[in-house]
C-alpha positions, 0 to 999 in steps of 0.5 A: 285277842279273845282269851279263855282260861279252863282249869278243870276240877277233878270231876270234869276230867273226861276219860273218853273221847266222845259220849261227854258233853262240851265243858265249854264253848269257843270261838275260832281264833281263841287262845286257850289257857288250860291246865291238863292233870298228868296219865296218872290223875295226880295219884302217883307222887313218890316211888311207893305209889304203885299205880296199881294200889292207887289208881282207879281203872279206867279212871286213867290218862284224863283229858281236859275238855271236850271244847265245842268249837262253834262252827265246826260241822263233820267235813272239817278240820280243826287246827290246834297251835300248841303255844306253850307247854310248860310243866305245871310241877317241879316233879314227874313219874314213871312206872313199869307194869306187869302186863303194859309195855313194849317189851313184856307179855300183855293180855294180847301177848301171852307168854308163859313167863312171869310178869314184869315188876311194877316200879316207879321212878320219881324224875326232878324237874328243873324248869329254869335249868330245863332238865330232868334228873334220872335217878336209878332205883337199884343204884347211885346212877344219876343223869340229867335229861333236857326237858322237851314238853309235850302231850301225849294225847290230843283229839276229837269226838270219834265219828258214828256215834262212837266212844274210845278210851283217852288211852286209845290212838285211832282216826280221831287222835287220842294218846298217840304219845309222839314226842313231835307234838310240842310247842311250836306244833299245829296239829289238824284234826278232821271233825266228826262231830258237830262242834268238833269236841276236842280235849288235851292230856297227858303231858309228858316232860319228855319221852323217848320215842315209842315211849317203849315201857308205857310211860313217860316223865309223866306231870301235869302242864300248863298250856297255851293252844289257839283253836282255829276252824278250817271250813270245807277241808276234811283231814283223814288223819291226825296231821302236824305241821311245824315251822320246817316240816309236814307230818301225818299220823297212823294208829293201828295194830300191827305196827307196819299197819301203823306205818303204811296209814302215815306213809300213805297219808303223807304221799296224797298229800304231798301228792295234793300239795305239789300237783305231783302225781301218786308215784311220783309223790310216793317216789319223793317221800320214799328218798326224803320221808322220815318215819318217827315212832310214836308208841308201841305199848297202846291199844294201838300203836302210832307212826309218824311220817315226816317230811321237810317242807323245802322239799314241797314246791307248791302251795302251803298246807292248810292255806298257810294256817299254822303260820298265821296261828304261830303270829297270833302266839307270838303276839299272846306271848308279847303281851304277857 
């Protein structure tokens, strides 16, 4: 088991999918260990740290990587099996923003009414009890929340040349803030670039889906993720797979765009899994199909379609590559 571990300095964080070179090269079937810093850099640590003061734009939602995966040329696809996802700290934190959010005026929303306040929420983590304590700022309200490690942020180089914010969702994946990437989750990622060049971020101790006032529990974490290539297999789409179910991906504007690009893209590809043809494909998801939200407050926004795999009678996807990828993490988990 060919195991690497990459904990990235200050500097090396990058910001952007596409335009850095690789910080390092790996070969298919490696265990990553990495440390990924949370959206906010480490700046933001008690609730008078608004991230206005500071933060740095567009310094904002670091990545660790890019990865050449060696190998990996335009038409194929990456497999990335999130192992583990553990908090790196005993704390996380939250904010409001003026003009960020789902639910107040931003610079593509104008409204005339005045902008939400910044605040901040500063969340204590409990790892061994696995639980967060939410703590209103303007009351005694108190409530413990179960943990549910995850990263909001995962993809590739962009095709054509192209370089996109870390807080961008799109094709190529980015910050597409779905609770569903957690561990035990194989993401597939379609290569652009040659190497593939993928980074990891913006870890979250848990978030409500559509991560509705733009940010989440957010902390740094410490996490276990096996690279593999899939030779010859495009993937249009970020998709996910876990041990009961098949997930597709869309990020666009407006949200119902988002919805129809992960819908469509679980339909074919049901439809290529179990021979069934485009209706009727699109007949089985529409009875069987779930539809998580991912985020509303990004550049763009993310849908989730979601469908069990008892439903799909035909061969595994990916030619069964998340379960090989899960033994190999139960095998680097025995042996630590």
């Amino acid at each position: 088991m060919n195991v690497v571990a990459y904990r990235p300095t200050p500097e090396e964080y990058s910001y952007t999918f596409g335009g850095r070179a690789p910080v390092a090269k790996v070969r298919p079937g490696t265990v990553l260990e990495l440390f990924t810093e949370d959206c906010f850099a480490g700046r933001v640590r008690t609730v008078d740290d608004l991230p206005s003061v500071v933060c740095e734009f567009p310094f904002l939602n670091p990545v660790t990587g890019p990865f050449h995966v060696e190998g990996a040329e335009p038409g194929d696809t990456l497999a990335l099996h999130f192992v583990s996802i553990t908090p790196a700290r005993d704390w996380a934190m939250s904010s409001t923003f003026p003009h960020f959010g789902a639910l107040t005026a931003t610079h593509t929303t104008a409204m005339l009414h005045p902008p939400l306040e910044e605040r901040v929420w500063r969340y204590d983590l409990d790892l061994a009890r696995g639980v967060a304590v939410y703590q209103a700022r303007n009351s005694d309200y108190r409530v413990e929340l179960p943990l549910d490690p995850m990263h909001g942020t995962v993809g590739v180089a962009p095709a054509a040349g192209e370089v996109k914010m870390t807080i961008t969702p799109d094709a190529h994946g980015g910050n597409m803030d779905t609770p569903e990437l957690r561990a035990g989750v194989t993401v597939y990622l379609g290569v652009n670039v040659e190497g593939g060049l993928f980074a990891i971020g913006d870890g979250h101790g848990r978030q409500g889906h559509g991560e509705v006032c733009g940010t989440a529990l957010e902390t740094a974490m410490n996490t276990v993720v096996v690279v593999e290539l899939i030779k010859g297999v495009a993937t249009p789409w970020p998709r996910m797979e876990d041990d009961l179910h098949l997930m597709s991906t869309g990020s666009a504007r407006p949200l119902e765009d988002a919805y129809r690009v992960s819908q469509h893209d679980l339909v074919t590809w049901t439809s290529s899994l179990t021979g069934l043809d485009t209706l009727d494909a699109y007949q089985l998801i529409s009875q069987a199909g779930e539809a998580p939200v991912g985020n509303v407050c990004d550049t763009n926004y993310t849908m989730v379609a979601k469908v069990a795999k008892s439903h799909l009678l035909g061969p595994d996807a990916y030619d069964a590559v998340h379960a090989r990828l899960r033994a190999l993490g139960a095998e680097y988990l025995s042996s630590r």
